[in-house]
C-alpha positions as CSV (number, residue, x, y, z in Angstrom):
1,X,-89.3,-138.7,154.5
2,X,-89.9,-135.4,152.7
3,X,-91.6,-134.0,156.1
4,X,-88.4,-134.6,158.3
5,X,-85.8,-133.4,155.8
6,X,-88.2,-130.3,155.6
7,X,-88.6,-130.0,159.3
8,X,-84.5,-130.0,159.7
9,X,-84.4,-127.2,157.0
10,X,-86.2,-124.9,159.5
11,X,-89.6,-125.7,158.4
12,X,-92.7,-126.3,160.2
13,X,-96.3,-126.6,159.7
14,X,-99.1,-124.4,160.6
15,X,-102.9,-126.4,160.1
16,X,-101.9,-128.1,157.2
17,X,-99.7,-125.1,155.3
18,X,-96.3,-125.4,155.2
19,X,-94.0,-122.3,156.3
20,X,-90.5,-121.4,156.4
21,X,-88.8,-118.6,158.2
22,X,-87.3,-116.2,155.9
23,X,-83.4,-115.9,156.2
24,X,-82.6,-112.5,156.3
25,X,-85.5,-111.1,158.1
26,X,-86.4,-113.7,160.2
27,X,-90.4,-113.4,158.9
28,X,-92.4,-116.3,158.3
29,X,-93.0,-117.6,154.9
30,X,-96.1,-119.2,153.9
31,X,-97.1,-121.9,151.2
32,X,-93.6,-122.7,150.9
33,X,-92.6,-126.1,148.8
34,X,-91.4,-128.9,151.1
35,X,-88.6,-129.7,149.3
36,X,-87.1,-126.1,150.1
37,X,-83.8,-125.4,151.7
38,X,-84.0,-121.8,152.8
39,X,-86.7,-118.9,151.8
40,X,-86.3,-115.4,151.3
41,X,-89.1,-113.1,151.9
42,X,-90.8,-110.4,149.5
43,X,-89.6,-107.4,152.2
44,X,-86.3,-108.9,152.0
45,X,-86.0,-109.5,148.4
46,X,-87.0,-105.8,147.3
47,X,-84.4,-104.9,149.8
48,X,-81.6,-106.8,147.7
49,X,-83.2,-105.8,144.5
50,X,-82.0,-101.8,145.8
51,X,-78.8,-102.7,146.5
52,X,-78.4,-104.3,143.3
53,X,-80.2,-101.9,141.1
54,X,-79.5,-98.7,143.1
55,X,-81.2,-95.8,142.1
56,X,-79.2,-93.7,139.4
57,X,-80.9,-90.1,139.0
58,X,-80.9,-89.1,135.2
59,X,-78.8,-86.0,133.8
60,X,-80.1,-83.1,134.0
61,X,-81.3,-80.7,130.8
62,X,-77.8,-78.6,129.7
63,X,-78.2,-75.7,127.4
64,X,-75.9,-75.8,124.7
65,X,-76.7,-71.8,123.7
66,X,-78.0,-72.4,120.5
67,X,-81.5,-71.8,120.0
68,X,-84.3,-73.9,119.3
69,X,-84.7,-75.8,115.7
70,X,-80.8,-75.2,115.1
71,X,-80.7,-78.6,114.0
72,X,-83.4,-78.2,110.8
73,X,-82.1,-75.2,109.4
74,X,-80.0,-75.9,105.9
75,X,-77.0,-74.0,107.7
76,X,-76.1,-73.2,111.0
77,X,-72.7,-71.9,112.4
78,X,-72.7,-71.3,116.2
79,X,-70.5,-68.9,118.5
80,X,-67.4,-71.1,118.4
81,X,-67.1,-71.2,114.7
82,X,-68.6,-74.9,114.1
83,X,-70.7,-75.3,111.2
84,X,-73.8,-77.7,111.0
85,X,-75.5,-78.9,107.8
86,X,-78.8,-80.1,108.8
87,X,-77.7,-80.5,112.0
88,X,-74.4,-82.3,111.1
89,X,-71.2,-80.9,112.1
90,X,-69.2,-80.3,109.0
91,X,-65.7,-80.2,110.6
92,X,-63.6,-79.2,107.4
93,X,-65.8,-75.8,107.7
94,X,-64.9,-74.9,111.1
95,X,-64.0,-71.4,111.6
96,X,-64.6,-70.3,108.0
97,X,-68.4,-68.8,108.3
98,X,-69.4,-66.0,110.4
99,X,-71.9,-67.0,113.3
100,X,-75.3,-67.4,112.7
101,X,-77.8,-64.4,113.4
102,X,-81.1,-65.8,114.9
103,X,-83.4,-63.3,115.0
104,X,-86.6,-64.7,117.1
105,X,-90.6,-63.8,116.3
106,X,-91.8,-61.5,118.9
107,X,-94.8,-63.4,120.9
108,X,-98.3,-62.3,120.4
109,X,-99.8,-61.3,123.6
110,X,-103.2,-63.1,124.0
111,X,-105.8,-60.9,125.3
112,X,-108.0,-63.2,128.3
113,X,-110.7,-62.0,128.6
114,X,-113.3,-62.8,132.1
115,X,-116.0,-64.9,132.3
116,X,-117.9,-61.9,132.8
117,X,-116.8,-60.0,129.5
118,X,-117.2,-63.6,126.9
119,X,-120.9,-63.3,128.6
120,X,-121.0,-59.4,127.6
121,X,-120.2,-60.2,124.1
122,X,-122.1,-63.0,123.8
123,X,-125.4,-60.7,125.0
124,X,-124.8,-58.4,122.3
125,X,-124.0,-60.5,119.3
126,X,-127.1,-61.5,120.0
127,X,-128.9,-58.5,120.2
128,X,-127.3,-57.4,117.0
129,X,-128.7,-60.7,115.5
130,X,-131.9,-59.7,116.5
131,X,-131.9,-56.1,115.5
132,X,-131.0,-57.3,111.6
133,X,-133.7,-59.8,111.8
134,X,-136.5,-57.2,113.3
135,X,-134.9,-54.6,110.1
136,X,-135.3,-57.8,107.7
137,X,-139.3,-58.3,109.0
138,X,-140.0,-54.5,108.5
139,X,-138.6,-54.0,105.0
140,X,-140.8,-57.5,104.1
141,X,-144.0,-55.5,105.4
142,X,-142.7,-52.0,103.9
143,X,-142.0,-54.4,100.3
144,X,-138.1,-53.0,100.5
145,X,-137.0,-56.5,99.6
146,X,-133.3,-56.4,98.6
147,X,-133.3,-52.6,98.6
């Protein structure tokens, strides 16, 4: 009884296994229950689930012109006259205060140095290492001891 009702749904059976051809693509279906109606298949499925969920892309960074860490300092006013408290706009203080001056820390340059040159200094660290050790040996002989 459940074979025939199957079998007038569109499905068949392949040694044993039933299958079931998908209804949008047309692709078979394997392992399918035999009390199903209709199948859709796993290329057809992700195919819905982009029309449904189409892909939104996110907004992009803005600068607002104020500079970085505006929002932890005690006070800030920026070029249109609103004032922030810790990063809250006070509106009852707009216009009232003079702009903020933000005066940023000039960056350090690092110096890089080669492979070549870390080698270099390496070498004679070592050698000066060696030459206060060699001293230290000679004024133990000479009896200079903490002289």
């Amino acid at each position: 009884m459940k074979e025939t009702t199957f079998e007038k749904n569109g499905g068949y059976f392949i040694n044993g296994v039933p299958y079931m051809d998908c209804k949008i693509t047309g692709e078979p279906v394997r392992n399918v229950s035999t009390e199903a109606k209709s199948v859709i298949g796993n290329r057809a499925l992700t195919g819905q689930m982009n029309k449904m969920f189409p892909d939104v892309p996110k907004p992009s960074y803005t600068p607002t012109g104020r500079p970085p860490g505006w929002h932890f300092m005690k006070e800030f006013v920026d070029k249109d006259g609103n004032v922030f408290h810790k990063g809250k706009e006070i509106k009852k203080l707009k216009g009232t205060l003079s702009p903020t001056k933000v005066v940023s820390k000039p960056k350090k340059k690092v110096k890089r140095r080669s492979q070549e040159q870390i080698l270099l200094d390496r070498h004679n660290e070592k050698k000066q290492a060696l030459k206060k050790a060699i001293k230290k040996q000679k004024d133990f002989l000479n009896h200079q001891v903490g002289k």
